[in-house]
GUNU-6423 format. One record per residue (C-alpha): residue number from 1; residue in three letters; x, y, z. Coordinates in steps of 0.05 Angstrom, whole numbers, plus 32768, in hexadecimal, padded with zeros to 4 digits. Layout:
BEGIN
k,r,X,Y,Z
NUM,Ala,X,Y,Z
...
END
This chain:
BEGIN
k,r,X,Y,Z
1,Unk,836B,8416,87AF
2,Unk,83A6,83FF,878A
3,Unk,8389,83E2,8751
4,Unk,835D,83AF,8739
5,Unk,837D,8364,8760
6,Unk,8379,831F,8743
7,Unk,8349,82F0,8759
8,Unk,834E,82C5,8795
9,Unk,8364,828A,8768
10,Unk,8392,82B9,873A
11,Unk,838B,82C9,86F1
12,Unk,8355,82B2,86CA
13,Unk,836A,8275,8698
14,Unk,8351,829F,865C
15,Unk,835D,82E3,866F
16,Unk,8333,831B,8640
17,Unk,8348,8318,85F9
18,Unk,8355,82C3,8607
19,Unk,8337,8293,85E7
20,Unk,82FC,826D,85FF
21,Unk,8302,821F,85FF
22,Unk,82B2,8227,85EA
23,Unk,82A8,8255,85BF
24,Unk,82A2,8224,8583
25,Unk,8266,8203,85AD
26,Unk,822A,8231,859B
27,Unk,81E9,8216,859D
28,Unk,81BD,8238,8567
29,Unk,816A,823D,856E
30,Unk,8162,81F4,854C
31,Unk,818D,81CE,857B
32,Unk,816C,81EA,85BA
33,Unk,8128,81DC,85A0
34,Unk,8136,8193,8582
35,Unk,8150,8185,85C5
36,Unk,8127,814B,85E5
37,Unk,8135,8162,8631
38,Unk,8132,81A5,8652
39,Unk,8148,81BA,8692
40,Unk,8125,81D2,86D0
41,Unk,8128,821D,86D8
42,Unk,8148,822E,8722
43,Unk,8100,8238,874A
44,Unk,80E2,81F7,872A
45,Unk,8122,81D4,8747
46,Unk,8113,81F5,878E
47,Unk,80D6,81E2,878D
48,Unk,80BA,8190,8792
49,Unk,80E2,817D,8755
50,Unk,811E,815A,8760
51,Unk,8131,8141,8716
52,Unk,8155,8179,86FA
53,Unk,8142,816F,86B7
54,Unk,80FC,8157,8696
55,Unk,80EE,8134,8654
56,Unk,80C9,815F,861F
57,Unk,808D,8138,85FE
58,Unk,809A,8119,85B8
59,Unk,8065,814A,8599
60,Unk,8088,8189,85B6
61,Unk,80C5,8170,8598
62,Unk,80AA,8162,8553
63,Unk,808D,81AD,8559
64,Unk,80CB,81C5,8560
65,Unk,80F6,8199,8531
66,Unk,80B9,81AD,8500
67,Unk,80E1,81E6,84E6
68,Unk,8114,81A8,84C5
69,Unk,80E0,818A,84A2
70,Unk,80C2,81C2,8484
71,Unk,8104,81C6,8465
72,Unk,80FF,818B,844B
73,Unk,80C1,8188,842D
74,Unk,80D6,81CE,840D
75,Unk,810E,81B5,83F0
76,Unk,80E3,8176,83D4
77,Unk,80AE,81A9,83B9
78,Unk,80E2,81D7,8396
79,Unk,8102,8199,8377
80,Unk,80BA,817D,835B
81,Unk,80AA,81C5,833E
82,Unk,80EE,81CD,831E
83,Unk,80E3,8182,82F7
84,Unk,80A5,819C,82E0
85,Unk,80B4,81E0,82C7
86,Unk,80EC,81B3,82A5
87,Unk,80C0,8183,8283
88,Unk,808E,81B7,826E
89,Unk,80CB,81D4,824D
90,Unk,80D6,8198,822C
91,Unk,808F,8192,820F
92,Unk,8093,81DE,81F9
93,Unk,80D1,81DD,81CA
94,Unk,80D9,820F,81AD
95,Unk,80E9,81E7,816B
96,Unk,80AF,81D3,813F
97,Unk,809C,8189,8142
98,Unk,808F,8167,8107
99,Unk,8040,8159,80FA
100,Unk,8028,8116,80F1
101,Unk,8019,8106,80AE
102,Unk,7FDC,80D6,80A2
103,Unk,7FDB,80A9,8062
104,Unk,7FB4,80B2,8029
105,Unk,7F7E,807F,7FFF
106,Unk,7F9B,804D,7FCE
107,Unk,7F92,805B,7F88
108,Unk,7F84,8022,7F65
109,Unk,7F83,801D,7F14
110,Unk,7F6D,7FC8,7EFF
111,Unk,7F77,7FC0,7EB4
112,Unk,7F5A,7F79,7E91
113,Unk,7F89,7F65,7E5F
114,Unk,7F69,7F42,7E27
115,Unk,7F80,7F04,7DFC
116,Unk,7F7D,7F11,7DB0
117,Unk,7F6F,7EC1,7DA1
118,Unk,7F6E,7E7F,7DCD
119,Unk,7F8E,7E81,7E0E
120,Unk,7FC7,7E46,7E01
121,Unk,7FCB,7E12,7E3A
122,Unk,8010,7DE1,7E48
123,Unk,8032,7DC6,7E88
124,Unk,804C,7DF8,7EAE
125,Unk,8091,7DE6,7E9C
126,Unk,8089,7DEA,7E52
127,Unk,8069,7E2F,7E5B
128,Unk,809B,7E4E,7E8B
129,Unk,80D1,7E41,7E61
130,Unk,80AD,7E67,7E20
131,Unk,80C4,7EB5,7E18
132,Unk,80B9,7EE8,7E38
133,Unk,80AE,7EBC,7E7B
134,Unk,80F0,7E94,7E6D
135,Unk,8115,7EC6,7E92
136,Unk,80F0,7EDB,7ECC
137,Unk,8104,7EC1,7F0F
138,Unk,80E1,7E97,7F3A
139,Unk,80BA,7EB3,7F7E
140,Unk,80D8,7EE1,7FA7
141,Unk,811C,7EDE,7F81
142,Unk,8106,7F02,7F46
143,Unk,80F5,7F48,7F78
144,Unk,8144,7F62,7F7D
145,Unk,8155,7FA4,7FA3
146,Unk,8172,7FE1,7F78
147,Unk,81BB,7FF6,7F8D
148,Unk,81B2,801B,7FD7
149,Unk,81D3,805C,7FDE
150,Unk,81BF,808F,801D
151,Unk,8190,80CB,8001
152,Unk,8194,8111,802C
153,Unk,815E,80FF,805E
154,Unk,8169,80AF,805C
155,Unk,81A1,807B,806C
156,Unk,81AD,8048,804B
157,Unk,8195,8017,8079
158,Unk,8159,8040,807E
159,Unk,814E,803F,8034
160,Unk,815B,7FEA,8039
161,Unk,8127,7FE1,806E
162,Unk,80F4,7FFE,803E
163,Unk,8106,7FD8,8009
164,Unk,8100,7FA3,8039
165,Unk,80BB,7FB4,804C
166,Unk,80AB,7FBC,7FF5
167,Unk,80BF,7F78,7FE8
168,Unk,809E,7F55,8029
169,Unk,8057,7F75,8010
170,Unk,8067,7F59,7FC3
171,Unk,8077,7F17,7FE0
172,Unk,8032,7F0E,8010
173,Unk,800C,7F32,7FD7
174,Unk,801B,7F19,7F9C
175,Unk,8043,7ECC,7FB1
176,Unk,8023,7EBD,7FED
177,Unk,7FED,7E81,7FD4
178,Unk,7FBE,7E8C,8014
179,Unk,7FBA,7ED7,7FFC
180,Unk,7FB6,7EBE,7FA8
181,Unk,7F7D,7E97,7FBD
182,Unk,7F5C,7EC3,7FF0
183,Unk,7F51,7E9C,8025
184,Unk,7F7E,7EDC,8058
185,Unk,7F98,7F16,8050
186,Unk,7FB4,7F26,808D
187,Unk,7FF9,7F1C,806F
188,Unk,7FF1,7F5E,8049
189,Unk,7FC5,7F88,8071
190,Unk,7FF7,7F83,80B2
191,Unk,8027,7FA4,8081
192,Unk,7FFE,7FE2,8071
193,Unk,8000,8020,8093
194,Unk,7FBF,8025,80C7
195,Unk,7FA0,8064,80A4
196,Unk,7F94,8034,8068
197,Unk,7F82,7FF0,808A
198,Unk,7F31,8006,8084
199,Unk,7F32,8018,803B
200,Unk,7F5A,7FD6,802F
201,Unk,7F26,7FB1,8051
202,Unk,7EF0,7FCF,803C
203,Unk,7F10,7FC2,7FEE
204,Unk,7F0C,7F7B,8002
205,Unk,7EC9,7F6E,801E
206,Unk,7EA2,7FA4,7FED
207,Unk,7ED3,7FAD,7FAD
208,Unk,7EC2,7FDF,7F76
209,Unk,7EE0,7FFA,7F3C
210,Unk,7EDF,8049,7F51
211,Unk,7F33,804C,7F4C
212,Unk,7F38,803B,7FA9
213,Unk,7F0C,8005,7FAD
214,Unk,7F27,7FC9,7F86
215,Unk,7F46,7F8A,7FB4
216,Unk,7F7A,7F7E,7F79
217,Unk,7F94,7FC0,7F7C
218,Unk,7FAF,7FAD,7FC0
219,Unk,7FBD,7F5E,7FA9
220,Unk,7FBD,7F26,7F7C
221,Unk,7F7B,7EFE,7F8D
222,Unk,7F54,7EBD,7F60
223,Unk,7F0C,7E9C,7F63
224,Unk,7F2F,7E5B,7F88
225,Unk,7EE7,7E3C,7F6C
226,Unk,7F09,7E49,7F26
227,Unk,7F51,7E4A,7F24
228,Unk,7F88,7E2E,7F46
229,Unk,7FD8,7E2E,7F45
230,Unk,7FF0,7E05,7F18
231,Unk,803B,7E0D,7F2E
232,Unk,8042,7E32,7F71
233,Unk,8086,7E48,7F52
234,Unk,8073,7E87,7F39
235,Unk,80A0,7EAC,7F0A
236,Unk,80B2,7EF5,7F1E
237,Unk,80D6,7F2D,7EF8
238,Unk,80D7,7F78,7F0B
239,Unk,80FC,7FB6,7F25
240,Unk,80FD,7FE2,7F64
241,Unk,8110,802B,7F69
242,Unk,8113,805D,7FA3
243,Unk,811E,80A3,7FAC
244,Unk,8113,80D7,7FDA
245,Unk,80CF,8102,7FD3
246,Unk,80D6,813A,8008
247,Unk,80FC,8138,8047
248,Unk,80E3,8100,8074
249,Unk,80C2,80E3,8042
250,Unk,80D9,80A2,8015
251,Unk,80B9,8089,7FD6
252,Unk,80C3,8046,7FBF
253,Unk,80A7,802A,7F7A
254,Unk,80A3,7FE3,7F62
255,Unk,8093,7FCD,7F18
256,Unk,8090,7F7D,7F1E
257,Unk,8069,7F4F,7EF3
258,Unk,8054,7F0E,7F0F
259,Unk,8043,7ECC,7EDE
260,Unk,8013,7E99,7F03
261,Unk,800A,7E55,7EE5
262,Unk,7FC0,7E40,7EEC
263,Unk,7F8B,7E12,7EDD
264,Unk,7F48,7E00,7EE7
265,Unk,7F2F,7DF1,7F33
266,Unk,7F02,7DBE,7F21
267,Unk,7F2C,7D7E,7F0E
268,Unk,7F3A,7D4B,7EF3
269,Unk,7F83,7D6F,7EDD
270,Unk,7FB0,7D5C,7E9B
271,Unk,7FF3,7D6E,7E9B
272,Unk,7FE3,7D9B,7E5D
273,Unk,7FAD,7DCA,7E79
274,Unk,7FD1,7DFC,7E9D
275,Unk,7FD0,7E41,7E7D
276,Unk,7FF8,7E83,7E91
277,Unk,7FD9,7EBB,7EB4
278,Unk,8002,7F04,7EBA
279,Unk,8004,7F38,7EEE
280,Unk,8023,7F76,7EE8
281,Unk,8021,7F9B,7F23
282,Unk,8039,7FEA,7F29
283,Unk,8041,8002,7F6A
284,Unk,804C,803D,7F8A
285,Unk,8061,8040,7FE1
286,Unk,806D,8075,800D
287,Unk,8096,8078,804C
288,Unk,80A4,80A5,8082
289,Unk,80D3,8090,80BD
290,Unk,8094,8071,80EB
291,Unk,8087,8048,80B3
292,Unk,80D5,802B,80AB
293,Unk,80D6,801E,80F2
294,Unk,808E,7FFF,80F9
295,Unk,80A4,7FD4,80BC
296,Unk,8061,7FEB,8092
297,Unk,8056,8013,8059
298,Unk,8022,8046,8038
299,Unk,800B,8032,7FE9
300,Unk,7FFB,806E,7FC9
301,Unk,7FE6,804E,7F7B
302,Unk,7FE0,8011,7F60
303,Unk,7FDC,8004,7F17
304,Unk,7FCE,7FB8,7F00
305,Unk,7FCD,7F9B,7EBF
306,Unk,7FAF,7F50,7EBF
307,Unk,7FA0,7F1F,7E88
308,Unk,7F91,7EF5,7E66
309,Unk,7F45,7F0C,7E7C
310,Unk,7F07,7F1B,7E5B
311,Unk,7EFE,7F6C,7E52
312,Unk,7EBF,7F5E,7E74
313,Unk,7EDD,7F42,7EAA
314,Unk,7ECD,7F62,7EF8
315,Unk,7F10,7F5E,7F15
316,Unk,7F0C,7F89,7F44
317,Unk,7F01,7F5A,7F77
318,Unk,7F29,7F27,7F5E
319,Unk,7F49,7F1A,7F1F
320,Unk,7F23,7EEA,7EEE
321,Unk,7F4F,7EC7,7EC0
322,Unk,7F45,7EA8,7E7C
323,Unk,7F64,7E5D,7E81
324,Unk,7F85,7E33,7E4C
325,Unk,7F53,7E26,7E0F
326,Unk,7F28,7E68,7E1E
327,Unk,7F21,7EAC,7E00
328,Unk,7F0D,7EF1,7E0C
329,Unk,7EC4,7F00,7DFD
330,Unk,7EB2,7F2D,7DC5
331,Unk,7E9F,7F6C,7DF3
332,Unk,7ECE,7F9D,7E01
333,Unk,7F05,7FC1,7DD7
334,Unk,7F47,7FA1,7DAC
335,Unk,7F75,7F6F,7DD4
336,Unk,7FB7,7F78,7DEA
337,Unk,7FEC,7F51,7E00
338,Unk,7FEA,7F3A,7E43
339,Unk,802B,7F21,7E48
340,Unk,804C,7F61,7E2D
341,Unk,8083,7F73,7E66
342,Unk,8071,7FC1,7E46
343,Unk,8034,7FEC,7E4C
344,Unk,7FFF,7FD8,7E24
345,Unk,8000,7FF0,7DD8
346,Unk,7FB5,7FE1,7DCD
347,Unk,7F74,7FFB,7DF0
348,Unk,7F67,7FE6,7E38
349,Unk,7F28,7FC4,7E49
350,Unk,7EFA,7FF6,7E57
351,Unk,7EE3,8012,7EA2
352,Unk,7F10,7FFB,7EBC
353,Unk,7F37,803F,7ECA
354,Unk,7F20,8073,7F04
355,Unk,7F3E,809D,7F31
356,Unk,7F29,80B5,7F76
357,Unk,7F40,80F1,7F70
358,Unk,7F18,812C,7F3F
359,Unk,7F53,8143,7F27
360,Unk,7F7D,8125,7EEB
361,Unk,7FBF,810A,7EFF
362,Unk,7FF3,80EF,7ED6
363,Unk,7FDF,80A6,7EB7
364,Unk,7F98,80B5,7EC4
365,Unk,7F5A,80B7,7E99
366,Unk,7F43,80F9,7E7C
367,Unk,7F0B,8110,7EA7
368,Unk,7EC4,8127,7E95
369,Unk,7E90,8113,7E55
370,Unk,7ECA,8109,7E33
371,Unk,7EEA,80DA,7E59
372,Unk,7EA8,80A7,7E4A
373,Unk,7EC4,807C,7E8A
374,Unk,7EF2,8058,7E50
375,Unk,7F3B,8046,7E65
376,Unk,7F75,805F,7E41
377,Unk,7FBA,8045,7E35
378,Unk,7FE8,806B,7E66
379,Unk,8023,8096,7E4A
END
């Protein structure tokens, strides 16, 4: 033998070591099975079958391809687990939310200011333009906003919608005639915070006199079966301050007094029998940033000073003034002027004065037998 000879048609195209035209063409495991025909082995094709291929049944082939979906619906599962474990992340921060803070009761102080001789009576002109009333403003003019400056937890426009929200609940509950004569109060309640909306209602339809349950803590209400306006131009002169109590938390406080002319509801009317009837109306709101972008507002006291009325008078429910020609009754202790734009110098009427709350706080009554449920003048 000489040697190994070349084949009978010479040398091999791709001789060892060449390259192969298919080697890029490999068909892995998943291509053969996806594949929808399959070919006869050699013995099947001697045998009666002519066909040299045969088509595999759909539900052979979707056993086979089932290895692609399972994939699939792997992948889909991994994706659904990873958005939870990423929104019960989200809901365990690590950083403390801040806890909801409920409002607290109204308290409510109503003081009767008595007359110390005849109530005088006038038009309503001739009486507006006598001191002190000559330079109050009229309605909604006379509430003004302080000068706005940003505080460390509050911007400005923050601290000007609660003003906002201050001088909307004046307006509807102390201007608003349906509200004066008590035929709604919607106006005002939609204002308040939720937490208080019972006690407010419940001030209205049941008041008292134990410091949260008197209706003109919350507003300025009259007997329309004994008074009327005689002027619907009510003169209004007052302040507003702000400040900032804790962090999140924004205190507004309002000192306005409100002049009503008035006269009898029964007519006939003469131009001369209209008579002057003063409210002075300290107010103390609360805010936290739900409330300045609900637009409502938490009142945490209310001290009112109303007269001329009878020491006697209930006006708890709704305020019972004396009318031009009338005087306080005898019971009750010294008068005091009800038109004074300071706190009263005399003695209040008496129990009128109570606070919910057993502890003293500042401006409130002393408490115990020595208190004798009489009101006091507030420092």
């Amino acid at each position: 033998m000489t040697g190994r000879s070349e084949p009978p048609d010479g040398a091999p195209e791709n001789p060892a070591g060449g390259e192969d035209e298919y080697r890029s063409l490999v068909f892995d495991e998943s291509f053969v099975q996806a594949a929808r025909m399959q070919e006869y082995s050699a013995q099947e094709r001697m045998g009666e079958h002519a066909r040299a291929v045969r088509a595999l049944p759909d539900a052979q082939v979707s056993v086979r391809s089932g290895g692609g979906s399972r994939a699939a619906i792997a992948l889909v599962v991994l994706i659904a687990l990873a958005f939870a474990v990423a929104v019960y992340i989200g809901f365990r921060s690590p950083y403390p939310q801040p806890a909801t803070r409920r409002a607290e009761p109204l308290r409510t102080t109503v003081v009767p200011l008595a007359p110390r001789g005849v109530v005088p009576g006038g038009s309503p002109e001739q009486l507006y333009r006598a001191d002190p009333v000559a330079g109050f403003r009229t309605g909604a003019a006379g509430i003004n906003y302080p000068a706005v400056a940003r505080t460390q937890n509050f911007s400005d426009s923050q601290i000007t919608a609660a003003l906002a929200t201050v001088k909307d609940y004046l307006v509807e509950s102390s201007l608003n005639p349906d509200v004066l004569t008590g035929s709604v109060h919607r106006p005002v309640e939609h204002l308040l915070d939720p937490d208080q909306r019972p006690q407010f209602e419940r001030s209205l339809s049941d008041p008292a006199d134990d410091g949260s349950q008197a209706a003109t803590g919350w507003l300025v209400r009259f007997d329309p079966e004994q008074v009327e306006l005689a002027d619907p131009q009510i003169r209004v002169q007052g302040t507003l301050r702000y400040e900032e109590e804790a962090p999140g938390v924004l205190d507004v406080l309002s000192d306005h007094t409100f002049t009503y002319a008035l006269r009898p509801a029964d007519g006939p009317h003469r131009d001369d029998d209209a008579s002057l009837f003063t409210v002075r109306r300290e107010l103390h709101f609360r805010f936290d940033r739900e409330d300045l972008r609900l637009h409502r507002l938490e009142m945490r006291t209310a001290h009112v000073q109303a007269g001329p009325q009878s020491c006697s008078a209930d006006a708890t429910g709704m305020l019972r003034p004396l009318l031009a020609g009338e005087r306080a009754d005898a019971r009750g202790p010294a008068a005091t002027d009800p038109y004074a734009t300071g706190r009263p110098t005399a003695a209040l009427c008496g129990a009128m004065e109570a606070v919910s709350s057993p502890t003293t706080s500042p401006g409130s009554p002393p408490q115990g037998p020595e208190a004798d449920r009489t009101s006091r003048p507030r420092p």
